[in-house]
PAZAPA-4460 file (N, C-alpha, C; in steps of 0.05 Angstrom, whole numbers, plus 32768, in hexadecimal, padded with zeros to 4 digits):
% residues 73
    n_x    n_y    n_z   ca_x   ca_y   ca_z    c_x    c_y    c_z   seq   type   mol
   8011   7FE8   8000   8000   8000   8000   8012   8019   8000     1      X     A
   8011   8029   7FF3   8017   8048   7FEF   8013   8052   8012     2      X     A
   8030   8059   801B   8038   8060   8032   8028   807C   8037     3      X     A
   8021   808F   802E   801C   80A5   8029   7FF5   80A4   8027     4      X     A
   7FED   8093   801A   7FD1   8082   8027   7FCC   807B   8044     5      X     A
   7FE0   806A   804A   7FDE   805C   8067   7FE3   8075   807E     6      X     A
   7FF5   8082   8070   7FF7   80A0   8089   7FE3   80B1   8088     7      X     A
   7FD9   80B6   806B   7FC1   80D0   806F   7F9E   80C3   8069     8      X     A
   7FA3   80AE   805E   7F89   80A7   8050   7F7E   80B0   8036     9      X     A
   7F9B   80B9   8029   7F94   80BE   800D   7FB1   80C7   7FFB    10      X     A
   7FB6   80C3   7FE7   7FC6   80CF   7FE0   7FCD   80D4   7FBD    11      X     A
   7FE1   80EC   7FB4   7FE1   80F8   7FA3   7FE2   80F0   7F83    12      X     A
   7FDE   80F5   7F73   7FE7   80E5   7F5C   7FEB   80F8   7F42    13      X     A
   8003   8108   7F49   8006   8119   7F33   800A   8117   7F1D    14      X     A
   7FF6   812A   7F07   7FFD   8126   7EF1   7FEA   810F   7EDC    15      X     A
   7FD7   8104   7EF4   7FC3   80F4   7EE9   7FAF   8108   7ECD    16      X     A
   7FA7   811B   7ED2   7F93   8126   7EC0   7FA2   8143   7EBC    17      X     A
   7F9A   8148   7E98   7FA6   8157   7E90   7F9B   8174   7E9D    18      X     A
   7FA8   8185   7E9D   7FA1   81A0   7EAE   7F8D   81B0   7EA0    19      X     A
   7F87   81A3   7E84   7F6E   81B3   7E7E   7F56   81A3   7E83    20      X     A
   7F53   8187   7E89   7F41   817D   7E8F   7F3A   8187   7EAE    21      X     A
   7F4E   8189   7EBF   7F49   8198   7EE0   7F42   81B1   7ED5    22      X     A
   7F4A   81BE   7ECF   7F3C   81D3   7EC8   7F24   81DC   7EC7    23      X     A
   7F1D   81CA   7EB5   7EFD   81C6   7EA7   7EE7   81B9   7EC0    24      X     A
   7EF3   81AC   7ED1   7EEC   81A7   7EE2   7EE9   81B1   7EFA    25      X     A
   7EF6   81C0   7F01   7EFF   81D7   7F13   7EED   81F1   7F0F    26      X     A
   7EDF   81F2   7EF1   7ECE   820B   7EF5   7EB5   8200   7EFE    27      X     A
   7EAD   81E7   7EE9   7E92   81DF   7EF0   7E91   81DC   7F14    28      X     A
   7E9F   81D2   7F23   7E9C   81CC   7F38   7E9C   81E3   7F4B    29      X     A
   7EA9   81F8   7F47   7EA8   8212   7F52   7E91   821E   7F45    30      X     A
   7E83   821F   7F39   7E6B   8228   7F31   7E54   821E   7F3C    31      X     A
   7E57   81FD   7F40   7E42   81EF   7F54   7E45   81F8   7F6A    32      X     A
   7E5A   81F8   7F7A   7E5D   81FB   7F94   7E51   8221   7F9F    33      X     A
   7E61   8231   7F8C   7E48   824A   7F94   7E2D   824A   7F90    34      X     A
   7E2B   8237   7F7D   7E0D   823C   7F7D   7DFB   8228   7F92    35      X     A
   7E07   8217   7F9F   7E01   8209   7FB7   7E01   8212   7FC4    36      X     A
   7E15   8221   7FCC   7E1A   8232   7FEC   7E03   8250   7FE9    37      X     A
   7DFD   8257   7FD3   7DE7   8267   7FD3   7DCA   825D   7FDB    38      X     A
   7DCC   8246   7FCB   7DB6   8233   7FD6   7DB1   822C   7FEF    39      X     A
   7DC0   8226   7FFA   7DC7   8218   8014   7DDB   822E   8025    40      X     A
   7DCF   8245   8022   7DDE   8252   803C   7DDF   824B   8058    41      X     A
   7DCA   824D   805F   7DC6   824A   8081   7DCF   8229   8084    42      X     A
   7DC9   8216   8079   7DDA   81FE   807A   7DFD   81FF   8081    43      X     A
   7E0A   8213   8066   7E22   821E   8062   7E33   8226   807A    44      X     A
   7E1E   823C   8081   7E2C   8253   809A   7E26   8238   80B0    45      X     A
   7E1B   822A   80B8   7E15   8214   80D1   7E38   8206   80CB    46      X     A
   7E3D   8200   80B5   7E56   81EE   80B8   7E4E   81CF   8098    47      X     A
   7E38   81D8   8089   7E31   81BF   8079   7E48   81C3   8059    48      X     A
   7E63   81B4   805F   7E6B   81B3   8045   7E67   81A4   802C    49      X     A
   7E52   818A   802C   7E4F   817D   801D   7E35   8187   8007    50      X     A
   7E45   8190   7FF5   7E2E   8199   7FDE   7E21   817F   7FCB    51      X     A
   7E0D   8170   7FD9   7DFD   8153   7FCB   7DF9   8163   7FAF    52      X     A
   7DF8   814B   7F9F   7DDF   8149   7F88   7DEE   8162   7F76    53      X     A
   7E02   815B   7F70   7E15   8165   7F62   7E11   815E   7F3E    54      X     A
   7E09   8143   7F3D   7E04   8145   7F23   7DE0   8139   7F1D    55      X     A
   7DD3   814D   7F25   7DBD   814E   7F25   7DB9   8162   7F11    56      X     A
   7DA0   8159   7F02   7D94   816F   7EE6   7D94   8186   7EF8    57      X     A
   7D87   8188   7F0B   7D85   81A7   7F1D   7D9A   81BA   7F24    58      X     A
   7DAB   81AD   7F26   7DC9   81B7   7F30   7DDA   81C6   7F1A    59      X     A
   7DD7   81B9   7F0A   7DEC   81C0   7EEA   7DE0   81B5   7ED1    60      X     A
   7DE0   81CE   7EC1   7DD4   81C1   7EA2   7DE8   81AA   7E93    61      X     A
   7DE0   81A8   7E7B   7DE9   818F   7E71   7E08   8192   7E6C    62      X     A
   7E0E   81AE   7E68   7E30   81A6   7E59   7E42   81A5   7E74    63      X     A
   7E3B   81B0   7E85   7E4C   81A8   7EA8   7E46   8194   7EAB    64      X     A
   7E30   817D   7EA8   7E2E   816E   7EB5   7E39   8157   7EA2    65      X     A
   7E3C   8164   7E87   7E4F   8149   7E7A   7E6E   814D   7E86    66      X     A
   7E7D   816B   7E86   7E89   8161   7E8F   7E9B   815C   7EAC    67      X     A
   7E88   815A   7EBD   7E83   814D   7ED0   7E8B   812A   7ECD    68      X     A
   7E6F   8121   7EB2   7E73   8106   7EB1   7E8B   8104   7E9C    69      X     A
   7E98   8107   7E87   7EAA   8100   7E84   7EC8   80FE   7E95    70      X     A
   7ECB   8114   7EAC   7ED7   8112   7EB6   7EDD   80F7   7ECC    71      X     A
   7EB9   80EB   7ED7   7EBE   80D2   7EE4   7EBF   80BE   7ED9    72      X     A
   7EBF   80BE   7EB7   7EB3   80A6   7EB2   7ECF   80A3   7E9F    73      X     A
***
């Protein structure tokens, strides 16, 4: 097992995905997440970081949420 696993419970793997694919990913997901925390203020300000239902039709139209799924799939 990856020593760096066993010490933190997770670990790094640079260089896996090309930096325009994080990218691309990096906006859609910062775009969900404000628009969650607007949604979900008083949840927010209490301490709730988990933004559910992320790739839900409600959450994000179709071209974020493809790539969303290309990115997991």
């Amino acid at each position: 097992m990856n020593p760096a696993f066993s010490q933190n419970g997770y670990f790094v793997l640079k260089g896996l995905f090309a930096s325009n694919e994080l990218h691309e990913l990096r906006k859609v997901l910062t775009a969900y997440h404000a628009a969650w925390i607007t949604r979900n203020n008083a949840a927010y300000t209490k301490g709730a970081v988990n933004s559910a239902y992320i790739t839900s039709r409600e959450q994000l139209d179709a071209a974020a949420r493809q790539v969303l799924f290309q990115f997991i799939s």
